[in-house]
C-alpha positions as YAML, in Angstrom:
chain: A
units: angstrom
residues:
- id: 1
  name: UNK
  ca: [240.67, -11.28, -184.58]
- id: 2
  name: UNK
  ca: [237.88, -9.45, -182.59]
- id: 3
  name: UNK
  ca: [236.71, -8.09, -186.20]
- id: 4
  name: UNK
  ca: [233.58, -5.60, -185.66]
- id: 5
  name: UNK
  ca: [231.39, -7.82, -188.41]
- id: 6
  name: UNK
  ca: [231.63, -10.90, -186.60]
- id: 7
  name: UNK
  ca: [228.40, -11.64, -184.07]
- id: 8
  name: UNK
  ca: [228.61, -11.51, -180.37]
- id: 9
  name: UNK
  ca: [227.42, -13.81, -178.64]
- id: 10
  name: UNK
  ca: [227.59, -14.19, -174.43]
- id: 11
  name: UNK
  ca: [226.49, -17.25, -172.01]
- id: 12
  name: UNK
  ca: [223.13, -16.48, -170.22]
- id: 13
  name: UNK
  ca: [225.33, -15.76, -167.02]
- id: 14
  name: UNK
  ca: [226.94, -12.65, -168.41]
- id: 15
  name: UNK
  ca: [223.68, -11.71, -169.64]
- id: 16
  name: UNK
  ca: [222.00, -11.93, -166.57]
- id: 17
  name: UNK
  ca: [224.59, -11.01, -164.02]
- id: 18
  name: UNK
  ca: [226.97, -8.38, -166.11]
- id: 19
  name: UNK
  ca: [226.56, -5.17, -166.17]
- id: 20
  name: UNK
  ca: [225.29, -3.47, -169.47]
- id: 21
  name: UNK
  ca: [228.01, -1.04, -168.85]
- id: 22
  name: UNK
  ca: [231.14, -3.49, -168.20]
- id: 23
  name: UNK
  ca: [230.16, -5.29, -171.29]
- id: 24
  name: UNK
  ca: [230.22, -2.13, -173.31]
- id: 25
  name: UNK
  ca: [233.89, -1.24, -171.85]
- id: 26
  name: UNK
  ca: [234.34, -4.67, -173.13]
- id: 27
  name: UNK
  ca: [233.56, -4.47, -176.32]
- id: 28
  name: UNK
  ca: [235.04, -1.10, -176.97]
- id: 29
  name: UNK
  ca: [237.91, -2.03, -175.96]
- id: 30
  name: UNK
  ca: [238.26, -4.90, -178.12]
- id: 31
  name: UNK
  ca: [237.18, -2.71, -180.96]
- id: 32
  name: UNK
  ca: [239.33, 0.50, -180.26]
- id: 33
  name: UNK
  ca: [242.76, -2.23, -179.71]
- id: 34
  name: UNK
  ca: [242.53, -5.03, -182.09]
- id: 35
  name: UNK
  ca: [246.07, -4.63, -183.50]
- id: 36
  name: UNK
  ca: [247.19, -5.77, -180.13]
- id: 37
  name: UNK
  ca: [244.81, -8.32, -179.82]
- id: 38
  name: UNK
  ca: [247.28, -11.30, -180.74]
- id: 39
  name: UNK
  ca: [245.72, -14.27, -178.90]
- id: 40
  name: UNK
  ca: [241.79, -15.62, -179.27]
- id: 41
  name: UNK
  ca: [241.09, -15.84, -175.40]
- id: 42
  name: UNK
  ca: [241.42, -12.10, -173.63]
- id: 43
  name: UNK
  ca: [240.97, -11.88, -170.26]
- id: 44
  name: UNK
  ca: [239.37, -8.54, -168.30]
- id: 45
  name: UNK
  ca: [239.54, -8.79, -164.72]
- id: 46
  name: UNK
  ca: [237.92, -6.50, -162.60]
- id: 47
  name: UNK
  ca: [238.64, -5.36, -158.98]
- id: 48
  name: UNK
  ca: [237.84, -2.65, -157.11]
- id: 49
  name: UNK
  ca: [240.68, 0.08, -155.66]
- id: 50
  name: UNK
  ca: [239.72, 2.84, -153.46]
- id: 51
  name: UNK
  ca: [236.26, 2.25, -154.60]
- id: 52
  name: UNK
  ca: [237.21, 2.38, -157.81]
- id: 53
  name: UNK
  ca: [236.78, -0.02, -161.08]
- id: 54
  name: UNK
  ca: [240.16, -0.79, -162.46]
- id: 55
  name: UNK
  ca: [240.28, -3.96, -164.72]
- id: 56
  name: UNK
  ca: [243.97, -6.12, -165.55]
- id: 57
  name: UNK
  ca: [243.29, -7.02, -169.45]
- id: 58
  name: UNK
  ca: [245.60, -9.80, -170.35]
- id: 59
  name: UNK
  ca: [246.11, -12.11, -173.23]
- id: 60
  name: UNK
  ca: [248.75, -15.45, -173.26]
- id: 61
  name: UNK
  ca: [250.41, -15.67, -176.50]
- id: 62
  name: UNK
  ca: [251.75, -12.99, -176.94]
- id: 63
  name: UNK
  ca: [252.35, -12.54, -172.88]
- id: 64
  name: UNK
  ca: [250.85, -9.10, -172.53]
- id: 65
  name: UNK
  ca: [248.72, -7.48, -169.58]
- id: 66
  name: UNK
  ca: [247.40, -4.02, -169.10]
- id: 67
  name: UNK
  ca: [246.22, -2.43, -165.99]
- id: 68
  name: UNK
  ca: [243.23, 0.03, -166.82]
- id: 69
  name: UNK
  ca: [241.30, 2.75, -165.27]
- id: 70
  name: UNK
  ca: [237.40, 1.73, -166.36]
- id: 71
  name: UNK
  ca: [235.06, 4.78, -165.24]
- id: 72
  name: UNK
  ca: [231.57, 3.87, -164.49]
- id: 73
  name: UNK
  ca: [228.82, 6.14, -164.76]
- id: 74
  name: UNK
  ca: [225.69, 4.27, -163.52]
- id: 75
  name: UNK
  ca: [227.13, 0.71, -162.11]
- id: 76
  name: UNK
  ca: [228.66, -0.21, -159.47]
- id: 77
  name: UNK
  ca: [232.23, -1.43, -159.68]
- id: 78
  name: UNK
  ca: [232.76, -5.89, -159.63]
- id: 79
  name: UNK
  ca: [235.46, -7.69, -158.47]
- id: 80
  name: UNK
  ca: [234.80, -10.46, -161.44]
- id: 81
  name: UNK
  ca: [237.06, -12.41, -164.24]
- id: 82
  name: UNK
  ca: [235.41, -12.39, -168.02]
- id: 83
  name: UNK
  ca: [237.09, -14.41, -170.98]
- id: 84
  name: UNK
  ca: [236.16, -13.44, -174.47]
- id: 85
  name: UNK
  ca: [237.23, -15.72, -176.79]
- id: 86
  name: UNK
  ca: [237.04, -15.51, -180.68]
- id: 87
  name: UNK
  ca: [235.78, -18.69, -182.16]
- id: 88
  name: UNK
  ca: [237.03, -18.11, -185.80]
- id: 89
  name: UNK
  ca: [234.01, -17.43, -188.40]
- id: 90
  name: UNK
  ca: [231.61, -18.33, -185.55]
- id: 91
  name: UNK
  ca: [232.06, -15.10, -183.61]
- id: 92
  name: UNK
  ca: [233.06, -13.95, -180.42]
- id: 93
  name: UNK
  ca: [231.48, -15.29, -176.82]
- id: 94
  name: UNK
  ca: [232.13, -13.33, -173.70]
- id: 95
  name: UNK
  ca: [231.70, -16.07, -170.59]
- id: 96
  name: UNK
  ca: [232.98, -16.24, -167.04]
- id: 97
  name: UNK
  ca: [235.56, -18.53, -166.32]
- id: 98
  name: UNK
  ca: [232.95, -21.25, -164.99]
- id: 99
  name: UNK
  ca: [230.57, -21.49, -168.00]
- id: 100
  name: UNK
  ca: [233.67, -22.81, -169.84]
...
C-alpha cells in the first residue's frame, strides 16, 4: 500500500486549505514507513503543544498509533484531522474527515 508510483490525488479542500508543508510531512511519511502501513485509511492528526506541531498518526487494522514531533519551517502549526486512504490501482486521496 501507499506505493510511490501510484497518483495522488486530494479533495479541493486540502488543496485549498492545507498547508503545502503538512502535506509534504504527509507524504514523506507515508513514503519513508510503508512497511508499517498495514491498513488503507491512515489517519494524521494535528494539534498544537506549547506552540508546537505534533501530529497522532494512527491506522485501525492493525491497531497502531504514533505520536510525532512534525517541525515546520514556514507554516504555522493546525489543530486539523486528514485521512489518506489508498484506493487500490486508483491511487491514494488525502481528504478531511468531512469531504468523505
Amino acid at each position: 500500500m501507499f506505493e510511490r508510483n501510484k497518483p495522488l490525488y486530494m479533495t479541493k479542500a486540502v488543496s485549498e486549505e492545507l498547508s503545502e508543508e503538512h502535506l509534504n510531512f504527509i507524504v514523506e511519511y507515508l513514503l519513508n514507513n510503508q512497511a508499517k502501513l498495514d491498513d488503507y485509511l491512515q489517519v494524521f492528526e494535528f494539534y498544537i503543544e506549547n506552540n508546537e506541531q505534533w501530529l497522532i498518526q494512527r491506522q485501525e487494522i492493525p491497531n497502531r498509533e504514533t505520536t510525532i514531533y512534525v517541525q515546520l519551517k514556514r507554516s504555522k502549526p493546525i489543530n486539523r484531522k486528514v485521512w489518506v486512504m489508498d484506493q487500490g490501482s486508483e491511487g491514494v486521496i488525502v481528504l478531511f474527515p468531512e469531504d468523505y
